[in-house]
mmCIF file of the N, C-alpha and C atoms, coordinates in Angstrom:
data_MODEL
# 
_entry.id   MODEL 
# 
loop_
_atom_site.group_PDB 
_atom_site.id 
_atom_site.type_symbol 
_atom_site.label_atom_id 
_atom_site.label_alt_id 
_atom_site.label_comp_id 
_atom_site.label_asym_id 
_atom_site.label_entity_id 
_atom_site.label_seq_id 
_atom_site.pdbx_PDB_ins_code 
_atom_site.Cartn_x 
_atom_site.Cartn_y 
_atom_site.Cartn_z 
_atom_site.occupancy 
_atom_site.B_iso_or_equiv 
_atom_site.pdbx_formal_charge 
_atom_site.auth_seq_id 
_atom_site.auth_comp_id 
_atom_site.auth_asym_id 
_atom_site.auth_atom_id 
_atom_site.pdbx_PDB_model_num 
ATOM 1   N N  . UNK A 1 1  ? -166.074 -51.936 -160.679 1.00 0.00 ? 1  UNK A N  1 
ATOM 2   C CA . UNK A 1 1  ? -166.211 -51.037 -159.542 1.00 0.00 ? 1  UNK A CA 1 
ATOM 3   C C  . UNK A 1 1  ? -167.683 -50.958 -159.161 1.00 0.00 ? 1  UNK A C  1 
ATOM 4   N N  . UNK A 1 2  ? -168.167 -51.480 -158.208 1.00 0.00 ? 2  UNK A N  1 
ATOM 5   C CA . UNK A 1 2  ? -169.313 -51.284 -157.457 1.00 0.00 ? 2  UNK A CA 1 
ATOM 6   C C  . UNK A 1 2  ? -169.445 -50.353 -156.392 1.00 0.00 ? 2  UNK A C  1 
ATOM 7   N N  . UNK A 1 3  ? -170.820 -49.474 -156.917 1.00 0.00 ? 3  UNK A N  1 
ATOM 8   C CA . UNK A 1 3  ? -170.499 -48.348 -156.219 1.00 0.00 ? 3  UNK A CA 1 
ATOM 9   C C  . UNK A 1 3  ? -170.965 -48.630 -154.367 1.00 0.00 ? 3  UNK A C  1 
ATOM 10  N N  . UNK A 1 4  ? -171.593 -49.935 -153.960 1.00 0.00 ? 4  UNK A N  1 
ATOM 11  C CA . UNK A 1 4  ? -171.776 -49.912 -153.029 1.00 0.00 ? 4  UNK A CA 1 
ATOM 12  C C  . UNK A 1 4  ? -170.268 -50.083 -151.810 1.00 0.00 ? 4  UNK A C  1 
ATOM 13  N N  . UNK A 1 5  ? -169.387 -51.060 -153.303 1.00 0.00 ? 5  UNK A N  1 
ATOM 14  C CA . UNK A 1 5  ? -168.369 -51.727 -151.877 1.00 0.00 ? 5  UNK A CA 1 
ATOM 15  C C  . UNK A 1 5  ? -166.785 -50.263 -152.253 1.00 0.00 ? 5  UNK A C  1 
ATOM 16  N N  . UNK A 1 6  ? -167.604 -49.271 -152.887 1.00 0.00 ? 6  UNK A N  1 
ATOM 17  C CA . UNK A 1 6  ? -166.343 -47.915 -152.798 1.00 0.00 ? 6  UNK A CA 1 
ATOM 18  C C  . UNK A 1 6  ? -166.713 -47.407 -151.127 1.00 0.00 ? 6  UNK A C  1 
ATOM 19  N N  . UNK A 1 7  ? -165.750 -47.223 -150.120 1.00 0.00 ? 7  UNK A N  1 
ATOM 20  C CA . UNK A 1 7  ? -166.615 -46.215 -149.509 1.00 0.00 ? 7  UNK A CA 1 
ATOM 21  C C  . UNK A 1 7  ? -166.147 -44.609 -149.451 1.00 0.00 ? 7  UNK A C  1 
ATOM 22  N N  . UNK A 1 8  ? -166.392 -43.785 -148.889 1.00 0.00 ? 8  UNK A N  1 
ATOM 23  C CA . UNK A 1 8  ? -166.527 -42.484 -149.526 1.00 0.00 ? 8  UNK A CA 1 
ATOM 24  C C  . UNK A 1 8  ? -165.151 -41.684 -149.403 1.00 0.00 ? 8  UNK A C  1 
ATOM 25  N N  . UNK A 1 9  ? -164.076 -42.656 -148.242 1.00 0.00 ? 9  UNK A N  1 
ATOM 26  C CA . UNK A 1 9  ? -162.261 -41.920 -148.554 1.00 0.00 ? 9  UNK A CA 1 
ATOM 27  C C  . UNK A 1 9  ? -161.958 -42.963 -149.819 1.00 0.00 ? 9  UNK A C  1 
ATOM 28  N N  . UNK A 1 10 ? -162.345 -43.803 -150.344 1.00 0.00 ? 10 UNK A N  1 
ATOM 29  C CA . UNK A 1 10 ? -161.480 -44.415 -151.475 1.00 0.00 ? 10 UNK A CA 1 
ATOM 30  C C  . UNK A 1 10 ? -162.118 -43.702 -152.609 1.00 0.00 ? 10 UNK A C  1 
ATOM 31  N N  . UNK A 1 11 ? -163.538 -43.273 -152.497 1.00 0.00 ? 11 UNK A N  1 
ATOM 32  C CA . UNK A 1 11 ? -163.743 -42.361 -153.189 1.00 0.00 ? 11 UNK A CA 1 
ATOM 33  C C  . UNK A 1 11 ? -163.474 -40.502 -153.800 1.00 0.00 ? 11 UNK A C  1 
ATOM 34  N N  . UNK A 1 12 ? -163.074 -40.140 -152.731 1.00 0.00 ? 12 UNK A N  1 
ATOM 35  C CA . UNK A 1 12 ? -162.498 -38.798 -152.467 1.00 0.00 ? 12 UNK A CA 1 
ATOM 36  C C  . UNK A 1 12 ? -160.719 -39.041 -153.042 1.00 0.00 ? 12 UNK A C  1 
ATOM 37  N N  . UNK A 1 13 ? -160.005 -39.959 -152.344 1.00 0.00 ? 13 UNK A N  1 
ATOM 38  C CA . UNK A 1 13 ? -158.778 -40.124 -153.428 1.00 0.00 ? 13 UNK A CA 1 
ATOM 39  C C  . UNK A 1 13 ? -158.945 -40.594 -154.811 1.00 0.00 ? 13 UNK A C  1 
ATOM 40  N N  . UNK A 1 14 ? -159.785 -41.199 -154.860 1.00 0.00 ? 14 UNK A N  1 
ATOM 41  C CA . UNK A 1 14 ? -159.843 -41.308 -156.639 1.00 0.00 ? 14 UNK A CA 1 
ATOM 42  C C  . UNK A 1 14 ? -160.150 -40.028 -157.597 1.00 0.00 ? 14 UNK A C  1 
ATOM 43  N N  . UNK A 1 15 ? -161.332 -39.011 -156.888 1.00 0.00 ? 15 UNK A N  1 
ATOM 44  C CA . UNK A 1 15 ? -161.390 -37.838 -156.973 1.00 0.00 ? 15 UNK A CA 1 
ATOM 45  C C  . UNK A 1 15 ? -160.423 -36.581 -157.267 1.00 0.00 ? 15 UNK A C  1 
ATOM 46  N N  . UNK A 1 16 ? -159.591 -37.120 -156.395 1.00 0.00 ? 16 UNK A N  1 
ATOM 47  C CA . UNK A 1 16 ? -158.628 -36.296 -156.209 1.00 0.00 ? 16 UNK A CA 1 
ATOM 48  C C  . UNK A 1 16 ? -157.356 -36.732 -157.201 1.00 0.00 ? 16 UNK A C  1 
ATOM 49  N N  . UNK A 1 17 ? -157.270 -37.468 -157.574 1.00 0.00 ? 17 UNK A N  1 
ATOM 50  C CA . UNK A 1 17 ? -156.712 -38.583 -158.384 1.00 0.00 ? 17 UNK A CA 1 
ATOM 51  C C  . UNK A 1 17 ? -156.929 -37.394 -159.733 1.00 0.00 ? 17 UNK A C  1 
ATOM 52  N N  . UNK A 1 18 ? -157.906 -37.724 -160.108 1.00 0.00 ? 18 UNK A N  1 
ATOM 53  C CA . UNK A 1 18 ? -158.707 -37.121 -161.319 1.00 0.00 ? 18 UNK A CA 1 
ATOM 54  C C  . UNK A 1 18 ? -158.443 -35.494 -161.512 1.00 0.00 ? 18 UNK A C  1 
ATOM 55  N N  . UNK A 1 19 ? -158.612 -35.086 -160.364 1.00 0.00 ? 19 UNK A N  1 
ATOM 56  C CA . UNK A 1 19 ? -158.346 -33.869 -160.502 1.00 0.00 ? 19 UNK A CA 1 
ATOM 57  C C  . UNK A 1 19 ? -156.793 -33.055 -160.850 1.00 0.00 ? 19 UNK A C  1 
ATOM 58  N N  . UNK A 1 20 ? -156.028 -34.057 -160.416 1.00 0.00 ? 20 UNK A N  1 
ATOM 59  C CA . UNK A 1 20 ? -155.034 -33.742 -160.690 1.00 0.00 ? 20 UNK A CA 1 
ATOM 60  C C  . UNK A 1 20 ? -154.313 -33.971 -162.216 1.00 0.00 ? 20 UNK A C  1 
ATOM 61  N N  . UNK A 1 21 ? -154.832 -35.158 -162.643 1.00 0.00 ? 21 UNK A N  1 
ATOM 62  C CA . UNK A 1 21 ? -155.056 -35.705 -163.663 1.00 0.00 ? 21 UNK A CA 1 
ATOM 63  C C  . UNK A 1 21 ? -155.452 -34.479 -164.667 1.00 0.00 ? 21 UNK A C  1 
ATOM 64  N N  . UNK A 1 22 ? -156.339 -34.242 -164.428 1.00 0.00 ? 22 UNK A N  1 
ATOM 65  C CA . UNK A 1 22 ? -157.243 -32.830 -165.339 1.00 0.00 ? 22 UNK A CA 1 
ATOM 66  C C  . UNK A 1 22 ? -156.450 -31.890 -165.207 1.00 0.00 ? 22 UNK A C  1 
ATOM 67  N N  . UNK A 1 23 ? -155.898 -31.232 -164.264 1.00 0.00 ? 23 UNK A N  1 
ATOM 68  C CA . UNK A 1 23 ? -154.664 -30.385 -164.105 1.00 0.00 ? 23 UNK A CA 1 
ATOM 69  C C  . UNK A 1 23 ? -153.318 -30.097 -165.005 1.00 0.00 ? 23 UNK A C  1 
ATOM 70  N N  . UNK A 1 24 ? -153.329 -31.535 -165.463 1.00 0.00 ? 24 UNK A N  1 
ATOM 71  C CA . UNK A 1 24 ? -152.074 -31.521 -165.874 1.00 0.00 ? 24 UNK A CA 1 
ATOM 72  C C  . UNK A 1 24 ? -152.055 -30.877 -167.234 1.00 0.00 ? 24 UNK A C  1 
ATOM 73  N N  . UNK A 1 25 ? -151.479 -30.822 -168.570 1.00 0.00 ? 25 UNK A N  1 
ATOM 74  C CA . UNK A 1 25 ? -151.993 -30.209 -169.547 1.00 0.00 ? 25 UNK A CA 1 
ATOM 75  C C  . UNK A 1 25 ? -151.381 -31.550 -170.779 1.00 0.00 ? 25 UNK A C  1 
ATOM 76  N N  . UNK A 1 26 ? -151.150 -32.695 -169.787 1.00 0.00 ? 26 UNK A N  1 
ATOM 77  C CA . UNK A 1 26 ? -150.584 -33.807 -171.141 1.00 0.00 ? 26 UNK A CA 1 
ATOM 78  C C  . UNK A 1 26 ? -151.939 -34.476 -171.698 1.00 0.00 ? 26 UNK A C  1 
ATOM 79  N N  . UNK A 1 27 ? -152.906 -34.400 -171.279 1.00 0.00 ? 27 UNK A N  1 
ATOM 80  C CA . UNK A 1 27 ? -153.803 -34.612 -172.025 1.00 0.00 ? 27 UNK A CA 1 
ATOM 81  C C  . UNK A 1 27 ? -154.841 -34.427 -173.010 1.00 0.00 ? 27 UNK A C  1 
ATOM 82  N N  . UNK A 1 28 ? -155.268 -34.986 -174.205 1.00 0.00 ? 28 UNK A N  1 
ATOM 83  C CA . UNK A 1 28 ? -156.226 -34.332 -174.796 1.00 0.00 ? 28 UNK A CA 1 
ATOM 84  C C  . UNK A 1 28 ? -157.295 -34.159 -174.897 1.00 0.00 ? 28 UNK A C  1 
ATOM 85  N N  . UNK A 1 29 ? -158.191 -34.118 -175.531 1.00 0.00 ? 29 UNK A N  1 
ATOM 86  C CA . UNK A 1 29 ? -159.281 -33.369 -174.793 1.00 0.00 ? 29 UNK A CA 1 
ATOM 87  C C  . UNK A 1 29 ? -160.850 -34.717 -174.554 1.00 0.00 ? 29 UNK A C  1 
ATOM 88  N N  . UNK A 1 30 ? -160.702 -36.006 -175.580 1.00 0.00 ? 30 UNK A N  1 
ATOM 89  C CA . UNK A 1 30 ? -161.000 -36.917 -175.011 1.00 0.00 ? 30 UNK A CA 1 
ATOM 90  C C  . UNK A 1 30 ? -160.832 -37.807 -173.543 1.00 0.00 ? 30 UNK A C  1 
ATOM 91  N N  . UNK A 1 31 ? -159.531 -37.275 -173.427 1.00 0.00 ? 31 UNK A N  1 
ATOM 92  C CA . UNK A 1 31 ? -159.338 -37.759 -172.269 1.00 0.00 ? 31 UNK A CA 1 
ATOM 93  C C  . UNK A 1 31 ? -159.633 -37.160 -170.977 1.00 0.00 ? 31 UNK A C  1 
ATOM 94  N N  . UNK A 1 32 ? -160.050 -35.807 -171.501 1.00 0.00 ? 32 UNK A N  1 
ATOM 95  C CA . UNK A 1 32 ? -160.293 -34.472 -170.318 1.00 0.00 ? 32 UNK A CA 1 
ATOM 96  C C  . UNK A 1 32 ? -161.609 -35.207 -169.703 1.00 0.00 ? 32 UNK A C  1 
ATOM 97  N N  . UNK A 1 33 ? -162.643 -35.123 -171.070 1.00 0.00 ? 33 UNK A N  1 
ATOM 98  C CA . UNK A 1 33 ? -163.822 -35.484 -170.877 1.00 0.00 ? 33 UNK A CA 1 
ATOM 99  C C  . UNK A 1 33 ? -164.047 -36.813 -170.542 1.00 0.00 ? 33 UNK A C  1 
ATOM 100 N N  . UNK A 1 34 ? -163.566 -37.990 -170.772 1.00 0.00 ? 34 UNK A N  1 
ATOM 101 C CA . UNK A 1 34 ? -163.393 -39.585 -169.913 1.00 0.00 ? 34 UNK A CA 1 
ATOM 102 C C  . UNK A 1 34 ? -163.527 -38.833 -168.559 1.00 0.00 ? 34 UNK A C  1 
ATOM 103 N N  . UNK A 1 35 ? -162.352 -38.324 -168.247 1.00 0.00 ? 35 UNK A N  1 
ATOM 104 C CA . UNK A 1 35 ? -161.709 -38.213 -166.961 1.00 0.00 ? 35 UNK A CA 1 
ATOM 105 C C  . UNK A 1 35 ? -163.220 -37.325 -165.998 1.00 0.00 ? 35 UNK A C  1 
ATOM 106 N N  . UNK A 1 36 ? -163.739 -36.227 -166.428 1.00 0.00 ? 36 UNK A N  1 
ATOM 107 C CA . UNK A 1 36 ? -164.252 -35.220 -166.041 1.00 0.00 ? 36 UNK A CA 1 
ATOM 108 C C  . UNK A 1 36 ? -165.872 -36.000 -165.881 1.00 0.00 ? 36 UNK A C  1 
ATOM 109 N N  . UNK A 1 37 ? -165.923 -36.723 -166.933 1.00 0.00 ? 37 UNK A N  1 
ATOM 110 C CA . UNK A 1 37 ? -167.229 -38.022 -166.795 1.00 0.00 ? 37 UNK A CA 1 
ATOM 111 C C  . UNK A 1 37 ? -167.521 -38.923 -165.622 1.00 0.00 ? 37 UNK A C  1 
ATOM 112 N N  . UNK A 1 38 ? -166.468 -39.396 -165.020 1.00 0.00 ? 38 UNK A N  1 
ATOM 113 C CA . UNK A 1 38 ? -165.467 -40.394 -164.074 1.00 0.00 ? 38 UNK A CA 1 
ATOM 114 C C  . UNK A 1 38 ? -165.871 -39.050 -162.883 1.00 0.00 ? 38 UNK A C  1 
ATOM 115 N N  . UNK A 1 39 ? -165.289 -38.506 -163.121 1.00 0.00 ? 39 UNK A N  1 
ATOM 116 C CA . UNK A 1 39 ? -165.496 -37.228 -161.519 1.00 0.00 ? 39 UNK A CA 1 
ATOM 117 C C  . UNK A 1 39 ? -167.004 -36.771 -161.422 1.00 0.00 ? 39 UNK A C  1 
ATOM 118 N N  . UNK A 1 40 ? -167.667 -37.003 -161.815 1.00 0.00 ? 40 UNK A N  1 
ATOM 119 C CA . UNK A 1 40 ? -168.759 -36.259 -161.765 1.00 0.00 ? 40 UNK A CA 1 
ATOM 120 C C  . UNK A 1 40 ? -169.442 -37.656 -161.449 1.00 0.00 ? 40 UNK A C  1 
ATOM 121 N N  . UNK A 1 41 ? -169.520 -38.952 -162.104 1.00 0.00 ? 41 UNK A N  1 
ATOM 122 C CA . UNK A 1 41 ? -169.848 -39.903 -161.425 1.00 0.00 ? 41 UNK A CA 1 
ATOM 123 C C  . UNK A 1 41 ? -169.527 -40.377 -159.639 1.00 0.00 ? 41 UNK A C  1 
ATOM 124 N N  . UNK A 1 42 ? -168.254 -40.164 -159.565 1.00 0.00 ? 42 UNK A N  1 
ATOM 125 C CA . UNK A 1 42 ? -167.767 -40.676 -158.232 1.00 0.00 ? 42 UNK A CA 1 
ATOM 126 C C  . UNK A 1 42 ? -168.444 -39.621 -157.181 1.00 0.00 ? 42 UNK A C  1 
ATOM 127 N N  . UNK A 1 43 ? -168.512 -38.539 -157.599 1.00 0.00 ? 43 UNK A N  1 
ATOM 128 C CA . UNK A 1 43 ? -168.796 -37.221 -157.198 1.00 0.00 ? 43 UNK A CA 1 
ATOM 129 C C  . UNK A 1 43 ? -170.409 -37.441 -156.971 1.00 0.00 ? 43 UNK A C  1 
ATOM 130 N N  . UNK A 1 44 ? -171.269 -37.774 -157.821 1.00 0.00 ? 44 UNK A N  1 
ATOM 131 C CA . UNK A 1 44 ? -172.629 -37.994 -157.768 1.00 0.00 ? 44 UNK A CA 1 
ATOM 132 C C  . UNK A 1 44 ? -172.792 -39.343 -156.021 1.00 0.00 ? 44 UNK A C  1 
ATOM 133 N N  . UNK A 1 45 ? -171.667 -40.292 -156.508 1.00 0.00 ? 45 UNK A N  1 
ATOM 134 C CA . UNK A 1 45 ? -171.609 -41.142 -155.660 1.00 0.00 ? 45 UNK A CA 1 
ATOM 135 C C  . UNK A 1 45 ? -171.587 -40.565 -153.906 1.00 0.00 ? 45 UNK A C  1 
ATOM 136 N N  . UNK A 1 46 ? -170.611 -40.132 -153.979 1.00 0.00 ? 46 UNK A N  1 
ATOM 137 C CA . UNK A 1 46 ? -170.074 -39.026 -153.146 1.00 0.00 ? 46 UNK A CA 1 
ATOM 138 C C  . UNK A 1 46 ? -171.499 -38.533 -152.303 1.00 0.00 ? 46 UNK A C  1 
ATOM 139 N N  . UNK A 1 47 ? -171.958 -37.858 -153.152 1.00 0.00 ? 47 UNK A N  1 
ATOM 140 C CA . UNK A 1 47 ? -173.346 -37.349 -152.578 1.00 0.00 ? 47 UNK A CA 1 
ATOM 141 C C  . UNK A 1 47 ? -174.466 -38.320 -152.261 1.00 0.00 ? 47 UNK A C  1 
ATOM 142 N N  . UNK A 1 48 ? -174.592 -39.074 -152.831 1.00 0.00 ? 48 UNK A N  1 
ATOM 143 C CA . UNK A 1 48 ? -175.235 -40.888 -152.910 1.00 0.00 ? 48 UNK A CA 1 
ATOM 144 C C  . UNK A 1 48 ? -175.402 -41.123 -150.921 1.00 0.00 ? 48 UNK A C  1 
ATOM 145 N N  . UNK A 1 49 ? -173.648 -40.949 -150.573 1.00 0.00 ? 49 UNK A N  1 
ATOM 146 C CA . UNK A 1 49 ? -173.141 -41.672 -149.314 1.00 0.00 ? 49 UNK A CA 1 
ATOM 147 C C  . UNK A 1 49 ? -173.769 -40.746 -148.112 1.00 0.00 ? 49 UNK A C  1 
ATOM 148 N N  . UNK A 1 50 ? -173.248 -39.418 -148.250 1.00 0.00 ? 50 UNK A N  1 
ATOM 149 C CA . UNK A 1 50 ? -173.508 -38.453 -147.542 1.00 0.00 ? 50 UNK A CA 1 
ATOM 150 C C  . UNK A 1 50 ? -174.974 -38.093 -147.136 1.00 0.00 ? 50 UNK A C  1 
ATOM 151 N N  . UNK A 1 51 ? -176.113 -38.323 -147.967 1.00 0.00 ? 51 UNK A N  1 
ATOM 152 C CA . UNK A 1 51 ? -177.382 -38.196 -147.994 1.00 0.00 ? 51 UNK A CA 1 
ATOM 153 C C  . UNK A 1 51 ? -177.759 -39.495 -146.929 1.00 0.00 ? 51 UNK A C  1 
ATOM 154 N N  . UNK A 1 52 ? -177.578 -40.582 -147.641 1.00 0.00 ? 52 UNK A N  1 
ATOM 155 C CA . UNK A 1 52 ? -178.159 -41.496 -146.911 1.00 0.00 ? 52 UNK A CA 1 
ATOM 156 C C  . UNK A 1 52 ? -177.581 -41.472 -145.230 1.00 0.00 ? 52 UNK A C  1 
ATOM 157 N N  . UNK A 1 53 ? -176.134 -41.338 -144.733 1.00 0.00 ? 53 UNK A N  1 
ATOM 158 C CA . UNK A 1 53 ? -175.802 -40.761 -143.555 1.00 0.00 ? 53 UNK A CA 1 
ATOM 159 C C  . UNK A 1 53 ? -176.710 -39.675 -143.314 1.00 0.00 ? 53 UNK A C  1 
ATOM 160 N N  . UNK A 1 54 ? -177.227 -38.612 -143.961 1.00 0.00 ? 54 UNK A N  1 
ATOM 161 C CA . UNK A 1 54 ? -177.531 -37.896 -143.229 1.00 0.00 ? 54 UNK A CA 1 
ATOM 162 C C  . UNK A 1 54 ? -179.061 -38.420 -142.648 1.00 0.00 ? 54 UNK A C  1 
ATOM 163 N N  . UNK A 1 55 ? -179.738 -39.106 -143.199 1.00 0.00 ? 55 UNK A N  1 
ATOM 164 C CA . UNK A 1 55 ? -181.107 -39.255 -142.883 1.00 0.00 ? 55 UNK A CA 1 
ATOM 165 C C  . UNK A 1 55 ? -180.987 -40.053 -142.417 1.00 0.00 ? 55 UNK A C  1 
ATOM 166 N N  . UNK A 1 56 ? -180.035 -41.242 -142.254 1.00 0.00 ? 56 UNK A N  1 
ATOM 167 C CA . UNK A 1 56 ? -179.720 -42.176 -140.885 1.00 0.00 ? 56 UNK A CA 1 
ATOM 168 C C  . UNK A 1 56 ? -179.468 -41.229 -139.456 1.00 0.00 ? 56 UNK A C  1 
ATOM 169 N N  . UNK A 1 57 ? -178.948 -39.963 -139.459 1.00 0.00 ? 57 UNK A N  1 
ATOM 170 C CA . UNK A 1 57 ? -178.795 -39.689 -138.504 1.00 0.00 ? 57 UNK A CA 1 
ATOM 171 C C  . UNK A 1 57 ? -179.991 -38.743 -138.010 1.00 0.00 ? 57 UNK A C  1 
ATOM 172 N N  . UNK A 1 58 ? -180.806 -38.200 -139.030 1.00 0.00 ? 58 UNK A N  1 
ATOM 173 C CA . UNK A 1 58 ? -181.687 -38.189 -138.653 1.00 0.00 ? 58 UNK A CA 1 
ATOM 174 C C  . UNK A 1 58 ? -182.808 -38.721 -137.703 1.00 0.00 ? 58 UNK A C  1 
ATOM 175 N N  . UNK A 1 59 ? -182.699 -39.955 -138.628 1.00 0.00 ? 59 UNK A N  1 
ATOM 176 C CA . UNK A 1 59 ? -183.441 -41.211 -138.066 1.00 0.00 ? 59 UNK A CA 1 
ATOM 177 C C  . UNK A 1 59 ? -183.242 -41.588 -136.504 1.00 0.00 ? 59 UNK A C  1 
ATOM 178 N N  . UNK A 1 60 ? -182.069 -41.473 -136.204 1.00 0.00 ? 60 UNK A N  1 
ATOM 179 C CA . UNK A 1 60 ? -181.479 -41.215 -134.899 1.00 0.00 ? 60 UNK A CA 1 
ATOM 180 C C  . UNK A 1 60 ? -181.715 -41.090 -133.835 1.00 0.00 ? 60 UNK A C  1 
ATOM 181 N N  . UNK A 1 61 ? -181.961 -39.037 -134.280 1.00 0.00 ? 61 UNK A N  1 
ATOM 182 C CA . UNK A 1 61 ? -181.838 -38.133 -133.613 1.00 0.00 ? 61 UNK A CA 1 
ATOM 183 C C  . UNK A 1 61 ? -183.495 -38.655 -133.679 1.00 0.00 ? 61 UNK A C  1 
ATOM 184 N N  . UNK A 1 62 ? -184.370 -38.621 -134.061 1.00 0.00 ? 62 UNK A N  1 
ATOM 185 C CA . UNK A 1 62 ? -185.612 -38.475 -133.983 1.00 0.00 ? 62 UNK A CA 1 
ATOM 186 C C  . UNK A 1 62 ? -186.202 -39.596 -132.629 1.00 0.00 ? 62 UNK A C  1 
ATOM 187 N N  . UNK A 1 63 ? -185.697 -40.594 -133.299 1.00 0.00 ? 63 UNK A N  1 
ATOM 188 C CA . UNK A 1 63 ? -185.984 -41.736 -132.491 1.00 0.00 ? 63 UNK A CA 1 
ATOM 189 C C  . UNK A 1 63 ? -185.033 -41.283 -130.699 1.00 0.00 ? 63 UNK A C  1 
ATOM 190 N N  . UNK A 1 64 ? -184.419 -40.578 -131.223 1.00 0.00 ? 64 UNK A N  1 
ATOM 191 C CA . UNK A 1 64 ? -183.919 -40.304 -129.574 1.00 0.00 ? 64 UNK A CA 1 
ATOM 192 C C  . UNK A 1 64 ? -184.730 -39.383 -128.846 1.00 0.00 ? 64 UNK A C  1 
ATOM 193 N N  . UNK A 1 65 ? -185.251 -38.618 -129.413 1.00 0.00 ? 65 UNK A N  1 
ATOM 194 C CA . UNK A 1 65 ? -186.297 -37.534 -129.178 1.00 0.00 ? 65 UNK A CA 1 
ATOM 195 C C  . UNK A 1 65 ? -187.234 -38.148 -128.732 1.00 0.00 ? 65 UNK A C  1 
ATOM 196 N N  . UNK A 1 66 ? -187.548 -39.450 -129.386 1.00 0.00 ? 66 UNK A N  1 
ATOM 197 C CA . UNK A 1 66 ? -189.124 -39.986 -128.797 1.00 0.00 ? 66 UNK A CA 1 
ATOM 198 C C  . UNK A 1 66 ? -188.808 -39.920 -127.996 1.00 0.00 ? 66 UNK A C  1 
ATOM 199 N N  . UNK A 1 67 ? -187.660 -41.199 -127.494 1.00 0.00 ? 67 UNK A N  1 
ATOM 200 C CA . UNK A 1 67 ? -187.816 -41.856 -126.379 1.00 0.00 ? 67 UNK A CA 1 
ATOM 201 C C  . UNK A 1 67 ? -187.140 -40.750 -125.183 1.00 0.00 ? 67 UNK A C  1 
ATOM 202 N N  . UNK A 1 68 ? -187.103 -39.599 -125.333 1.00 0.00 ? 68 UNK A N  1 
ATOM 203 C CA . UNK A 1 68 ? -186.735 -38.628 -124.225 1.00 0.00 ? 68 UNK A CA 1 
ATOM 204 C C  . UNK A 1 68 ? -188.152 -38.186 -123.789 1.00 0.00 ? 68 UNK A C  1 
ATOM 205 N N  . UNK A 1 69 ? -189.398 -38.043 -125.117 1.00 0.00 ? 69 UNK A N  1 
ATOM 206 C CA . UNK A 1 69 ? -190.465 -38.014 -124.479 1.00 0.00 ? 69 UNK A CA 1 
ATOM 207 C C  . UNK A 1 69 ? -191.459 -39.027 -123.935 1.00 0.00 ? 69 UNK A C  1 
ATOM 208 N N  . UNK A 1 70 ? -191.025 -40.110 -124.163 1.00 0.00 ? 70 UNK A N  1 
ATOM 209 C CA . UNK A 1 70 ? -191.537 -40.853 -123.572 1.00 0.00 ? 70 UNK A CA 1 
ATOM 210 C C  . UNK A 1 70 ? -191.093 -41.384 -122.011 1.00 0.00 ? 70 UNK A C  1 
ATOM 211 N N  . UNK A 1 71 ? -189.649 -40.707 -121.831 1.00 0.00 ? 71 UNK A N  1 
ATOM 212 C CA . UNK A 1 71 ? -189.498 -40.966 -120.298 1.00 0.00 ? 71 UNK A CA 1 
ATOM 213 C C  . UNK A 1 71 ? -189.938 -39.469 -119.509 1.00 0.00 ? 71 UNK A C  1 
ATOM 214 N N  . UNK A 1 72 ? -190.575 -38.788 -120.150 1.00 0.00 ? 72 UNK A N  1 
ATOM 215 C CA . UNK A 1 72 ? -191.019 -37.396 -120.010 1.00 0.00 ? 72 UNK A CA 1 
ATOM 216 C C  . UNK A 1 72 ? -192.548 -38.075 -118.565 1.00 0.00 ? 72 UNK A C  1 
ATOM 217 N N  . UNK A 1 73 ? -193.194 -38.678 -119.580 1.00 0.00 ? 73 UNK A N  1 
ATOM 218 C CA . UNK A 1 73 ? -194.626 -39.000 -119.241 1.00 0.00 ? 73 UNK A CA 1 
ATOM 219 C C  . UNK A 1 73 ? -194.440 -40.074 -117.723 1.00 0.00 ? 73 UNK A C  1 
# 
């Protein structure tokens, strides 16, 4: 699993996957913690995706800003 070629809905169902997983009570407690290890990774990932979107859109918005002031002048 490479975290570049997950993107962030195949990530959120695997998530969710897990969580339900953890929910259940057939497991023991190695397996809680595998599982809860696994979510907090995908989850880190998760945030990984969202960050870099956000400062792309930043990037964006900024660059759109120039060029609104530059048809200003």
């Amino acid at each position: 699993m490479t975290k570049n070629k997950i993107n962030l809905k195949q990530t959120f169902k695997e998530l969710e996957n897990i969580l339900n997983q953890l929910e259940s009570s057939d497991l023991d407690i190695d397996q809680m913690v595998n599982l809860y290890e696994k979510g907090m990774k995908l989850s880190k990932h998760c945030k990984n995706i969202i960050e870099k979107a956000e400062q792309k859109i930043k990037i964006i918005n900024e660059h759109d800003e120039g060029l609104k002031e530059d048809s200003k002048i």
